[in-house]
Backbone as JSON Lines, residues from 0, in Angstrom:
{"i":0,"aa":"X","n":[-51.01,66.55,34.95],"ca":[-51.54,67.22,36.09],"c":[-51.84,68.67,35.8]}
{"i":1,"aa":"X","n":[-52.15,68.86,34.7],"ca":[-52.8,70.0,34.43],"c":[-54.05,70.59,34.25]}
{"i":2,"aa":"X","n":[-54.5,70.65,35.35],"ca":[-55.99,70.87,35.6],"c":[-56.02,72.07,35.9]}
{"i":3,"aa":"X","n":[-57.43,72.68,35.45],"ca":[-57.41,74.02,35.85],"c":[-57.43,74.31,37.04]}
{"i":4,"aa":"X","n":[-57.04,75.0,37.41],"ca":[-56.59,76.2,38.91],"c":[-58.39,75.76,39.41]}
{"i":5,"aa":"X","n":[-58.32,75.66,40.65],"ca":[-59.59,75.78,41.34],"c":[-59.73,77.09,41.68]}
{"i":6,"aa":"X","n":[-60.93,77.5,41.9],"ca":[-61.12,79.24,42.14],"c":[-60.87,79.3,43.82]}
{"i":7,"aa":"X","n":[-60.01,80.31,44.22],"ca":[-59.68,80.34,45.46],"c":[-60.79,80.51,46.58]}
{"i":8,"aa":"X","n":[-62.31,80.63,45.62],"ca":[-62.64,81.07,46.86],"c":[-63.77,80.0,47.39]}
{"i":9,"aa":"X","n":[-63.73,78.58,46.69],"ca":[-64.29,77.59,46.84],"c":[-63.53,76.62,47.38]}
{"i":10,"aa":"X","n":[-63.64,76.09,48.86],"ca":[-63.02,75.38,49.19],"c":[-62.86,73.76,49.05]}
{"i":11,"aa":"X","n":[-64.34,73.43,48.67],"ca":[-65.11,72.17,48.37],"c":[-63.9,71.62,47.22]}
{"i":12,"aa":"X","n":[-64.05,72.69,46.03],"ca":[-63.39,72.92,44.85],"c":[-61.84,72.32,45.1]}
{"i":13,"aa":"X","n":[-61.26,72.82,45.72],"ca":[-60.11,72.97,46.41],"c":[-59.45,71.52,47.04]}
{"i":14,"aa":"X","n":[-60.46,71.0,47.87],"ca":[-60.34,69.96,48.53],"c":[-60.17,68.45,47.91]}
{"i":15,"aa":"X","n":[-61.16,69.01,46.94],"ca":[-61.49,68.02,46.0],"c":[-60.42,67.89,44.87]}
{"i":16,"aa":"X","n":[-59.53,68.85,44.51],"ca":[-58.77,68.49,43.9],"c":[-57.25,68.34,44.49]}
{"i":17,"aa":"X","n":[-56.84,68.49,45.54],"ca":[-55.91,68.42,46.28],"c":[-56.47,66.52,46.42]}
{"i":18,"aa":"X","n":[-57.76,66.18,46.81],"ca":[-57.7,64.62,46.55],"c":[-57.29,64.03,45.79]}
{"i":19,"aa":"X","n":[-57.8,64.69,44.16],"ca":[-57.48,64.14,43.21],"c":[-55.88,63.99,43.09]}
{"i":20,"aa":"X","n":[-54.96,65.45,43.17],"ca":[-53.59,64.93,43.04],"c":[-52.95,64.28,44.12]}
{"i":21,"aa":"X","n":[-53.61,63.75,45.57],"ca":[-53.19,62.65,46.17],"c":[-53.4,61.4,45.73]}
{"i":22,"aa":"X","n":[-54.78,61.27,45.27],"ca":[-55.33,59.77,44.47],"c":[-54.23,59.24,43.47]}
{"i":23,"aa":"X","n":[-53.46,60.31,42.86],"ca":[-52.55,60.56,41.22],"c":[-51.75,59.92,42.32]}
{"i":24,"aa":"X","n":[-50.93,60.57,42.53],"ca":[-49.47,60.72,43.04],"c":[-49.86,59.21,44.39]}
{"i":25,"aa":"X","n":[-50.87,59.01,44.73],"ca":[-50.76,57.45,45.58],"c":[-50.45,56.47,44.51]}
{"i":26,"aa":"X","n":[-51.53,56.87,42.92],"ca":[-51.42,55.13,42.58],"c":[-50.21,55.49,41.96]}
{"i":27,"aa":"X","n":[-49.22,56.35,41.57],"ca":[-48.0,56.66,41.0],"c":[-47.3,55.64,41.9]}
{"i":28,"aa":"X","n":[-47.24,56.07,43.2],"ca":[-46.05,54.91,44.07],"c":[-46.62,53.61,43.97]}
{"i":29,"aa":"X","n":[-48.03,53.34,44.07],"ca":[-48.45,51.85,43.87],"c":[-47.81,51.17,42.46]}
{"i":30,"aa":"X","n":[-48.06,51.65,41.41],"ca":[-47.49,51.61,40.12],"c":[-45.44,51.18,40.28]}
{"i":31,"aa":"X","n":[-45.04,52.37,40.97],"ca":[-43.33,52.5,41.15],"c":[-43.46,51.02,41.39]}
{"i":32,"aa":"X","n":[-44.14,51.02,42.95],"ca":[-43.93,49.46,43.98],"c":[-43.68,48.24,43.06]}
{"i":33,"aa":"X","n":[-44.8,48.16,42.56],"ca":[-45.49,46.91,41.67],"c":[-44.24,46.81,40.38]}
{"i":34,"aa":"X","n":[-44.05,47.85,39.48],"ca":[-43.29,47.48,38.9],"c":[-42.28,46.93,39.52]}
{"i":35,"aa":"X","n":[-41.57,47.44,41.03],"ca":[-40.39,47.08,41.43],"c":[-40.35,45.65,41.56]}
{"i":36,"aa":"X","n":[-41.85,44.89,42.14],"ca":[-41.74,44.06,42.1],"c":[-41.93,43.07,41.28]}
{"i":37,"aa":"X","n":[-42.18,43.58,40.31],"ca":[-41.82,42.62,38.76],"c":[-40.62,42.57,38.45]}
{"i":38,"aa":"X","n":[-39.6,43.1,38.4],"ca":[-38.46,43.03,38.12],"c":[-37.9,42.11,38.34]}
{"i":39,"aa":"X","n":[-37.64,41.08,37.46],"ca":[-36.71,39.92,38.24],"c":[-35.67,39.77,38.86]}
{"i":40,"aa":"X","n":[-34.89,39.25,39.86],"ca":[-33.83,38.83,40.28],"c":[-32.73,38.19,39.46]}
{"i":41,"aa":"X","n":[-31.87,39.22,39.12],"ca":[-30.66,39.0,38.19],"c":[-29.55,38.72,39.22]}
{"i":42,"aa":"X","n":[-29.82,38.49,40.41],"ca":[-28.23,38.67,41.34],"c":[-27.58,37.67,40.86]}
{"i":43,"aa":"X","n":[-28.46,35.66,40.75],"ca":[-27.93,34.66,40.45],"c":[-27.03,34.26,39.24]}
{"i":44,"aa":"X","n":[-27.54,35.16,37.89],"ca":[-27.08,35.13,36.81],"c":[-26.01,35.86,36.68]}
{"i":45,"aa":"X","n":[-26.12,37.32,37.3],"ca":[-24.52,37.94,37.69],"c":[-23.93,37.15,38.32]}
{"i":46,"aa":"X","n":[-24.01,36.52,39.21],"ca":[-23.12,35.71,40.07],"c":[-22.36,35.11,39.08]}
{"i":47,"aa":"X","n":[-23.36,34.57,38.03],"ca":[-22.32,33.26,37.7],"c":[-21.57,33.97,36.2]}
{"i":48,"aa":"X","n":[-22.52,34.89,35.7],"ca":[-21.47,36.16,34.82],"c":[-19.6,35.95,35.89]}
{"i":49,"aa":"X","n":[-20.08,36.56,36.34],"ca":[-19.49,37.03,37.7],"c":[-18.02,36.12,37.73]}
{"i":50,"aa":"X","n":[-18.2,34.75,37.81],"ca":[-17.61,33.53,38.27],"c":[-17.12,33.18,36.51]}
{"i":51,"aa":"X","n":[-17.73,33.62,35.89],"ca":[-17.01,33.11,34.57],"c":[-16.49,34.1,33.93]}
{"i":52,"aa":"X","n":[-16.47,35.48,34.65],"ca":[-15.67,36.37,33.71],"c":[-14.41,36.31,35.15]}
{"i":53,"aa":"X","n":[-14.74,35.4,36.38],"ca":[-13.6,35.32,36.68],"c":[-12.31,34.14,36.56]}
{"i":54,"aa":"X","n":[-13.2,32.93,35.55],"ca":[-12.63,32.03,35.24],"c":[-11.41,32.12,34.0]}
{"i":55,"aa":"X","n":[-12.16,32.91,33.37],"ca":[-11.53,33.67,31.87],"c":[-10.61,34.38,31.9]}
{"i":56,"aa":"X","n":[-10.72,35.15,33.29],"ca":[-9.34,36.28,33.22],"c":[-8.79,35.57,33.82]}
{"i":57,"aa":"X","n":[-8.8,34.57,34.67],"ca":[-7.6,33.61,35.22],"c":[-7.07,32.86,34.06]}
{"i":58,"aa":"X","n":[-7.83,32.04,33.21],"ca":[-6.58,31.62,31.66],"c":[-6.08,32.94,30.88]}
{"i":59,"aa":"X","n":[-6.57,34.07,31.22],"ca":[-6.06,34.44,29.91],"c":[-4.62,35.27,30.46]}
{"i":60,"aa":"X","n":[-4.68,35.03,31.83],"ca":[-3.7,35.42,32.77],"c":[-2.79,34.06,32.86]}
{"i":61,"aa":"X","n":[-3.21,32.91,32.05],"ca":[-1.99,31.56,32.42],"c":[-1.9,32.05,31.12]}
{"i":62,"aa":"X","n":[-2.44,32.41,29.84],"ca":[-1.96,32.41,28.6],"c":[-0.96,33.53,28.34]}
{"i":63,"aa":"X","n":[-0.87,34.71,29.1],"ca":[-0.14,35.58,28.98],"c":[1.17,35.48,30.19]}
{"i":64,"aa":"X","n":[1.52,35.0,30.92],"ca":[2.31,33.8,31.68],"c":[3.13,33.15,31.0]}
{"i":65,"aa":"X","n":[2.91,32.71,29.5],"ca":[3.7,31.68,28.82],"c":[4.47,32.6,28.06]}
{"i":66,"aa":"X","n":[5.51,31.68,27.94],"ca":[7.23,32.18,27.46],"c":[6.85,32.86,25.92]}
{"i":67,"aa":"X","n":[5.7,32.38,25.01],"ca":[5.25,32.5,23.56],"c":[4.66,33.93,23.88]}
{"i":68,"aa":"X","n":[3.99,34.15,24.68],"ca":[3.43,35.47,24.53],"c":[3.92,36.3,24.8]}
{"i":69,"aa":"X","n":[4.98,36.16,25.03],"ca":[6.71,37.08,25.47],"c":[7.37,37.65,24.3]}
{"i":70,"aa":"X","n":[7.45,36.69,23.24],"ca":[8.16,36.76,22.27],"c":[7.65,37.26,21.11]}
{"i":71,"aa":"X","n":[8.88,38.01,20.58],"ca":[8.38,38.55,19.05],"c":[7.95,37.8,18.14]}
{"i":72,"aa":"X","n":[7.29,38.74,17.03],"ca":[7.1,37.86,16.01],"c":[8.53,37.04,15.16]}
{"i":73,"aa":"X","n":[9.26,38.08,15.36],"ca":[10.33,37.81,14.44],"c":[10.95,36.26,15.18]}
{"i":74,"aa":"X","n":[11.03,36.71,16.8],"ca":[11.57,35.62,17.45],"c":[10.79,34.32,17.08]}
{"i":75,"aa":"X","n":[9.49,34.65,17.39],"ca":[8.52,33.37,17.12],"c":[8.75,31.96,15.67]}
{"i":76,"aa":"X","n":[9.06,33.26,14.72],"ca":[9.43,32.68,13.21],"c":[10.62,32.01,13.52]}
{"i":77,"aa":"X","n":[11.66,32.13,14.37],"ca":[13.09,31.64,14.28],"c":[12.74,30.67,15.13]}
{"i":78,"aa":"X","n":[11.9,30.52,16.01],"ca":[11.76,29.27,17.18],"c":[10.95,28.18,16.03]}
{"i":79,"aa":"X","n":[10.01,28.61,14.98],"ca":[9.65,27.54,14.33],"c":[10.08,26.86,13.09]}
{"i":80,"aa":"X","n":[11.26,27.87,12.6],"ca":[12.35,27.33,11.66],"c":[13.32,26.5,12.4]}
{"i":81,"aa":"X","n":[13.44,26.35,13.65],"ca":[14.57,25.8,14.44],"c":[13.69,24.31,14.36]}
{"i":82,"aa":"X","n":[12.65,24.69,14.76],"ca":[11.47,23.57,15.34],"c":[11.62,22.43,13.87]}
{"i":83,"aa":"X","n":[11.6,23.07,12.75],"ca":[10.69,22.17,11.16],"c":[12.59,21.92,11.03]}
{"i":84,"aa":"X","n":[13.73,22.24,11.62],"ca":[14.88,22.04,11.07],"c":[15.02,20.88,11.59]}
{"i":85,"aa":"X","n":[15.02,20.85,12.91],"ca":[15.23,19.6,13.95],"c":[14.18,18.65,12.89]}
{"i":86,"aa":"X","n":[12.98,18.8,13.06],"ca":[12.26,17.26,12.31],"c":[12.5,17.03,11.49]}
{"i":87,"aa":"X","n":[12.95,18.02,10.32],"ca":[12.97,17.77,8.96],"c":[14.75,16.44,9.09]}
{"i":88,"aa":"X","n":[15.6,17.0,10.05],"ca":[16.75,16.55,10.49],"c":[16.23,15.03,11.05]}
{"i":89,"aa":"X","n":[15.31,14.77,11.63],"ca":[15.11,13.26,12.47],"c":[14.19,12.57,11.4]}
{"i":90,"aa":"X","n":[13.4,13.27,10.28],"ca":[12.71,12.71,9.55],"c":[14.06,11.78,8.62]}
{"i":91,"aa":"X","n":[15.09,12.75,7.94],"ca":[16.04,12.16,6.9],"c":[16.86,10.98,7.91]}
{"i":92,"aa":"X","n":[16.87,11.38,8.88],"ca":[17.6,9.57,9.82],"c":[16.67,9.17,9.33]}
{"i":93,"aa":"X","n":[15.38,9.18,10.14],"ca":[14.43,7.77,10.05],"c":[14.15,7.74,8.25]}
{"i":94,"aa":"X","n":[14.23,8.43,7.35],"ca":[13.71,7.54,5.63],"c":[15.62,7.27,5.39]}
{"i":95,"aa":"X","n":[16.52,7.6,5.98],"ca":[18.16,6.91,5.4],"c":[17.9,5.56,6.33]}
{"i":96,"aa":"X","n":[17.55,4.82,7.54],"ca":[17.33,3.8,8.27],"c":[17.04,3.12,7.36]}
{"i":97,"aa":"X","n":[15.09,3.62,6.99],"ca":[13.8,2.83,6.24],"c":[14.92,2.27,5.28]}
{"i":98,"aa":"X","n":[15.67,3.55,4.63],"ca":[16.12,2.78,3.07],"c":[16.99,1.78,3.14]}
{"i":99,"aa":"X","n":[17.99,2.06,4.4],"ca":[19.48,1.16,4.77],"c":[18.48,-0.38,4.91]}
{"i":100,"aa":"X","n":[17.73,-0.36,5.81],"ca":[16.86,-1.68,5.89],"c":[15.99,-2.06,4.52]}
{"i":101,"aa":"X","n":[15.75,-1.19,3.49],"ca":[14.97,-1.99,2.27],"c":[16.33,-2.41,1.73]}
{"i":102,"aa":"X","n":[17.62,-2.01,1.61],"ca":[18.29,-2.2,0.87],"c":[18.83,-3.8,1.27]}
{"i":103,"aa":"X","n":[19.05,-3.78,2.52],"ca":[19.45,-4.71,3.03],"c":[18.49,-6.37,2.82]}
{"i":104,"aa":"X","n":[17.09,-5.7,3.06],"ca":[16.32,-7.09,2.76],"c":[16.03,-7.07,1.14]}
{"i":105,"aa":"X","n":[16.12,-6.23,0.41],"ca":[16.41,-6.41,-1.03],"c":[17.74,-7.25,-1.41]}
{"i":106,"aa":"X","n":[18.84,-6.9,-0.54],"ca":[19.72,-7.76,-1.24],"c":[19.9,-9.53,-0.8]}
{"i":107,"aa":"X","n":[18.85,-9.21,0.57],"ca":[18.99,-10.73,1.14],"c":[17.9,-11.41,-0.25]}
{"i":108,"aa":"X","n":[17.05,-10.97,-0.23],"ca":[15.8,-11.36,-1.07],"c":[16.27,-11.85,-2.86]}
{"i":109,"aa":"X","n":[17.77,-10.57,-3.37],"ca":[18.47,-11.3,-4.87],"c":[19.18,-12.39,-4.32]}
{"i":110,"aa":"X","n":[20.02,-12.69,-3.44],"ca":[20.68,-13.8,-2.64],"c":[19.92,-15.16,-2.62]}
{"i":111,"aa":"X","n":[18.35,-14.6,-2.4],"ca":[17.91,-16.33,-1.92],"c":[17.27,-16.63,-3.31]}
{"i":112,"aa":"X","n":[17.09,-15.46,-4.32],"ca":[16.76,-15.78,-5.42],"c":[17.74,-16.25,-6.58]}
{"i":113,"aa":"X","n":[19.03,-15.58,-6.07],"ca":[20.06,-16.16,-7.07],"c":[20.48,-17.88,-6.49]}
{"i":114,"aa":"X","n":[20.27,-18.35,-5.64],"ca":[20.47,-19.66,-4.81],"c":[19.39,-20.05,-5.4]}
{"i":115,"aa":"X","n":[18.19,-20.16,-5.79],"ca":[16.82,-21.06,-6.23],"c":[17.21,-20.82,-7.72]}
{"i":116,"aa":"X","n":[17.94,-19.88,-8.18],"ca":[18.15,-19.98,-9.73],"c":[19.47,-21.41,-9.89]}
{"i":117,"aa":"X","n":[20.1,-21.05,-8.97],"ca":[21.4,-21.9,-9.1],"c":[20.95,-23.58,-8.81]}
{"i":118,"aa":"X","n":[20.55,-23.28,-7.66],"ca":[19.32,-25.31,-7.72],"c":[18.64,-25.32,-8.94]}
{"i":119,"aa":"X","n":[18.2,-24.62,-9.44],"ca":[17.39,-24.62,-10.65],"c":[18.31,-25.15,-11.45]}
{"i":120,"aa":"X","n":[19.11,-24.12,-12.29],"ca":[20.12,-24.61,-13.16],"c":[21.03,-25.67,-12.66]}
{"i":121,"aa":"X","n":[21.48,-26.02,-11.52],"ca":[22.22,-27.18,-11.29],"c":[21.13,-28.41,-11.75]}
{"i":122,"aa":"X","n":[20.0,-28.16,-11.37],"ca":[18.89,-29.46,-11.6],"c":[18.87,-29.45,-13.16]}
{"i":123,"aa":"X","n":[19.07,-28.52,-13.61],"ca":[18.69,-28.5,-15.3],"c":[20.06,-29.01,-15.83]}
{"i":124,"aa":"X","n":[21.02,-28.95,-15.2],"ca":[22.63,-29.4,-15.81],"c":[22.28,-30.5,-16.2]}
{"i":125,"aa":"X","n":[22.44,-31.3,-14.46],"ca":[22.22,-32.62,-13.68],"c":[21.1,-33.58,-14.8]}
{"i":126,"aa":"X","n":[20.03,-32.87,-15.28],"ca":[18.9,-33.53,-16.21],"c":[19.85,-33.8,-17.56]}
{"i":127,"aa":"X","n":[20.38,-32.6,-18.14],"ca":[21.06,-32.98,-19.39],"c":[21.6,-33.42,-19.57]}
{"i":128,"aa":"X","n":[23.11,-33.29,-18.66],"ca":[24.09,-34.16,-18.38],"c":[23.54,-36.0,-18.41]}
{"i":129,"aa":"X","n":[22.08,-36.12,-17.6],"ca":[22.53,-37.66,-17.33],"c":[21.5,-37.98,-18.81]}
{"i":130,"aa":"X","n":[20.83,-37.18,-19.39],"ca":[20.53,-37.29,-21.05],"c":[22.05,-37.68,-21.65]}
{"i":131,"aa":"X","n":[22.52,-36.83,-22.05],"ca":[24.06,-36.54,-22.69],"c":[24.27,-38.32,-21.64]}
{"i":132,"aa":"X","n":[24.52,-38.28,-21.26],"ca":[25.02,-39.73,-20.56],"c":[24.59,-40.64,-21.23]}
{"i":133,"aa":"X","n":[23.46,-40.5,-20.73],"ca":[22.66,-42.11,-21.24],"c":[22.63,-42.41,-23.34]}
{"i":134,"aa":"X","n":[22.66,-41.09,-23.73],"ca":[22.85,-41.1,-25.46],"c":[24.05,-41.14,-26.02]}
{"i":135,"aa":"X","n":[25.37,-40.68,-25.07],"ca":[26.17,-41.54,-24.87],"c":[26.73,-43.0,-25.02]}
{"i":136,"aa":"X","n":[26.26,-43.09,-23.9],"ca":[26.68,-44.78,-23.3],"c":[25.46,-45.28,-24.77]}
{"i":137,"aa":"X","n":[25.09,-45.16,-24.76],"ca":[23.98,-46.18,-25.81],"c":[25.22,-45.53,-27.36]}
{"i":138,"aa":"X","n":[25.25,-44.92,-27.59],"ca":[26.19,-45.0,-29.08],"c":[27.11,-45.75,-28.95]}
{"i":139,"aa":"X","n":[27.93,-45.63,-27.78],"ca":[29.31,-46.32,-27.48],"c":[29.04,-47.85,-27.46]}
{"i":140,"aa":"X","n":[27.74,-48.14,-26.85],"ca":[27.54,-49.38,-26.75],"c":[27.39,-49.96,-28.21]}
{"i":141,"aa":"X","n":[26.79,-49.22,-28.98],"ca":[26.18,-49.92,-30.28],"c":[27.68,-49.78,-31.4]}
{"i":142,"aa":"X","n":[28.41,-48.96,-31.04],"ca":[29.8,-48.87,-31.67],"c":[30.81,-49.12,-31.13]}
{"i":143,"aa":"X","n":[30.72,-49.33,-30.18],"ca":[32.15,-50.25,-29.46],"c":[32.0,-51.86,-29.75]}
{"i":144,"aa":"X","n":[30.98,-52.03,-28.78],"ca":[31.46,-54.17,-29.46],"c":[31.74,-54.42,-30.79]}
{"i":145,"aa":"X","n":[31.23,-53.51,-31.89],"ca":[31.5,-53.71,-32.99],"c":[32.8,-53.92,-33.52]}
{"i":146,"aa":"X","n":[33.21,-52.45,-32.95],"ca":[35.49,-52.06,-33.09],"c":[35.79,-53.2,-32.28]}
{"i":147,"aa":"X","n":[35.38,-53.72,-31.18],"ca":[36.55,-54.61,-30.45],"c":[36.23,-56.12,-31.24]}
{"i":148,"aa":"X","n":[35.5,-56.07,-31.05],"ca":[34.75,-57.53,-32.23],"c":[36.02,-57.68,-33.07]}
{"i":149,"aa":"X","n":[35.7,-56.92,-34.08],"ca":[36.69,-56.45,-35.43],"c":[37.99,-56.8,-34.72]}
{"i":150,"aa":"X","n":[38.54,-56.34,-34.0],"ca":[39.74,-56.21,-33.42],"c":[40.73,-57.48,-32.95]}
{"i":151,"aa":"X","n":[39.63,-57.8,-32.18],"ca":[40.49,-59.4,-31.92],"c":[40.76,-60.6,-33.14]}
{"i":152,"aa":"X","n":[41.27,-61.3,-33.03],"ca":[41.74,-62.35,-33.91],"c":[40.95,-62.9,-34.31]}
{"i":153,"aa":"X","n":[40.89,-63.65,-35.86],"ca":[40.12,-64.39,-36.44],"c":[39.19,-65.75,-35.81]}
{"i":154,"aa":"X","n":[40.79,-66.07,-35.74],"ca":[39.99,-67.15,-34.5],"c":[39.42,-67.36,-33.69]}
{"i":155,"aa":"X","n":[38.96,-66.65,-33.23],"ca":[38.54,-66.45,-32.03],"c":[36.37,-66.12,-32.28]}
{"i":156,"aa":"X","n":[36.71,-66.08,-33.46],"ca":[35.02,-66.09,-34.39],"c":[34.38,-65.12,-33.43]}
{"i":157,"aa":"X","n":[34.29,-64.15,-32.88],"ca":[33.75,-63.01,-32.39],"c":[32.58,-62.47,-32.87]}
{"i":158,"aa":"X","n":[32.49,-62.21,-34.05],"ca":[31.49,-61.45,-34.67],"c":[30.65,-62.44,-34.88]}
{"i":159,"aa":"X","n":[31.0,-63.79,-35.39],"ca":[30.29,-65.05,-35.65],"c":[29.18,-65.6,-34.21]}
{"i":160,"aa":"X","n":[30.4,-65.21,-33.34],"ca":[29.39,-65.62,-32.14],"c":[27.95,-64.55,-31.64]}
{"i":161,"aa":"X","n":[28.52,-63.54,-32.08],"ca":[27.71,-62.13,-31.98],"c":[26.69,-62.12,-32.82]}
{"i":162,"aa":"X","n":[26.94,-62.63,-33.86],"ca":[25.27,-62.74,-34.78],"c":[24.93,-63.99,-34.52]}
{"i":163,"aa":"X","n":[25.1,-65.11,-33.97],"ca":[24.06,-66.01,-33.51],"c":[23.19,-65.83,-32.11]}
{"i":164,"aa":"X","n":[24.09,-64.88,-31.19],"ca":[23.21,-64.37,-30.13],"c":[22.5,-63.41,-30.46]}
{"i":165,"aa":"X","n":[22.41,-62.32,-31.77],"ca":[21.48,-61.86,-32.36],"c":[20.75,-62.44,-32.45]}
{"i":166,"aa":"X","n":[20.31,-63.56,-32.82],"ca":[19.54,-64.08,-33.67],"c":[19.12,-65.12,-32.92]}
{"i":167,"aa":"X","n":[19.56,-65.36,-32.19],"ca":[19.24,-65.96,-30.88],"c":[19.07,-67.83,-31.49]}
{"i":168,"aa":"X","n":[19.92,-68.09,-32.04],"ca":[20.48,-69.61,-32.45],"c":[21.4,-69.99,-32.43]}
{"i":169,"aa":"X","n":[21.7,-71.12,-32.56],"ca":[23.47,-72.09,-32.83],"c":[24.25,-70.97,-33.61]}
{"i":170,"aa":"X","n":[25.18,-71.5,-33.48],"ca":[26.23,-71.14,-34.91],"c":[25.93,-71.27,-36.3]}
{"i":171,"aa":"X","n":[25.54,-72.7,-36.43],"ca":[25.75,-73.18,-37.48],"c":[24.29,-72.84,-38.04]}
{"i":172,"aa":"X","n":[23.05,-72.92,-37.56],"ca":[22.01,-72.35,-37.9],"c":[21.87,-71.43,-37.89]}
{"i":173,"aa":"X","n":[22.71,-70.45,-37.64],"ca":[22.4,-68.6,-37.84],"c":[23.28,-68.24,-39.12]}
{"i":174,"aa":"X","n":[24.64,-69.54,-39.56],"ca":[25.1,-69.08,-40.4],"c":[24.74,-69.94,-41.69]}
{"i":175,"aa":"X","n":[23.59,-70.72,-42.03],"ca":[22.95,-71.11,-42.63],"c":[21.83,-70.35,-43.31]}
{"i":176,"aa":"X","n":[21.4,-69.42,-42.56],"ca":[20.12,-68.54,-42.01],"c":[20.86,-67.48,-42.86]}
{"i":177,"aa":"X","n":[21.82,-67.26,-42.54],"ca":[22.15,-65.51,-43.01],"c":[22.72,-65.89,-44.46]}
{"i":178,"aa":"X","n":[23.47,-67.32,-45.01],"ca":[23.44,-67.22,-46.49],"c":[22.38,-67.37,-47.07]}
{"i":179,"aa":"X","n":[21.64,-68.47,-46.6],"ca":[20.37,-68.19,-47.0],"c":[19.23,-66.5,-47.5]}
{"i":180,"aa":"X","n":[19.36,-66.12,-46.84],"ca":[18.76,-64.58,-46.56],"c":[19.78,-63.73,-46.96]}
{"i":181,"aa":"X","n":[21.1,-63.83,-47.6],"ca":[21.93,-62.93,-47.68],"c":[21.61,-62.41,-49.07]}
{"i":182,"aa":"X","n":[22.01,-61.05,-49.59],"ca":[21.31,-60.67,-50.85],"c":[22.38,-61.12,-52.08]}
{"i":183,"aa":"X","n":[21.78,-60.84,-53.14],"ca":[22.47,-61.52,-53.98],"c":[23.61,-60.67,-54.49]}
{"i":184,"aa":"X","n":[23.74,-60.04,-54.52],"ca":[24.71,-58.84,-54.65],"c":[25.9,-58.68,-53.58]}
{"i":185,"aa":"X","n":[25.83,-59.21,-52.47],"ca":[26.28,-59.82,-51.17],"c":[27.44,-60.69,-51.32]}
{"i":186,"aa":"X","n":[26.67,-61.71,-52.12],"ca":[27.06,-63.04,-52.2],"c":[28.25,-63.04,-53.41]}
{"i":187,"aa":"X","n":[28.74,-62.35,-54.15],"ca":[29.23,-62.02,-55.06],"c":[30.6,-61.3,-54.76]}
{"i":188,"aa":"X","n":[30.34,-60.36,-53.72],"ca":[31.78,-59.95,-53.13],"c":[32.96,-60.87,-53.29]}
């Protein structure tokens, strides 16, 4: 608005520029107006600023409320050595339990295994034993009639009768049969 001075003694002059700095200074407030009314409406967004910086200081007002934010550091450290003592304390029950119970079904488990060893080996006795039996009884058999044979009295021709049921004939034809067939070296005794 620095225009030169109008000469005082022209009024035209005068008039005309007293318009001009009304024309200025009108569209100045038209300008103020208009911007004013560009300005957007922030009330809604404060509001809710507003509502959440009042939500925030209400927790941070329950967080400072609690017994922890009371306490020292030093205290804090002793509340969580107390804390890891207690578990570390309920952890060694529960792995001495775990172990009392492996130990227990471990020893049921050598128990039912020493019982299937023992059927085992009783079955493996029981097998040899009735081996040993039966190789047994078959020697005794093939060497006993022989001794009792021998044993009884002459008369009684025992052994005589015993090699014709060998041989599955009479008497008298088995003992025909066997000089016959007897070796010569035999026969000489």
């Amino acid at each position: 608005m620095t225009q030169t001075a109008p000469q005082e003694d022209d009024p035209a002059e005068a008039f005309d520029a007293v318009r001009r700095e009304l024309s200025l200074l009108r569209h100045a407030l038209e300008g103020l107006t208009a911007a004013r009314e560009k300005i957007p409406d922030y009330s809604a967004t404060l509001a809710q600023i507003n509502k959440s910086l009042g939500v925030h200081a209400d927790r941070l007002d329950m967080i400072q409320s609690r017994p922890a934010m009371e306490m020292t550091p030093e205290a804090l450290v002793e509340r969580i050595i107390a804390s890891a003592q207690t578990a570390r304390a309920e952890d060694r029950t529960m792995l001495r339990q775990a172990q009392e119970r492996l130990s227990n079904l471990a020893w049921h488990m050598d128990a039912m295994v020493a019982r299937g060893r023992g059927a085992a080996e009783q079955e493996r006795q029981v097998i040899w034993f009735g081996l040993g039996g039966i190789l047994l009884g078959i020697l005794l058999w093939s060497i006993l009639p022989g001794a009792i044979a021998r044993s009884l009295p002459v008369s009684w021709h025992v052994p005589e009768w015993m090699a014709s049921r060998m041989m599955g004939m009479e008497q008298k034809e088995a003992g025909r049969r066997m000089i016959i067939t007897a070796p010569k070296d035999e026969a000489r005794r």
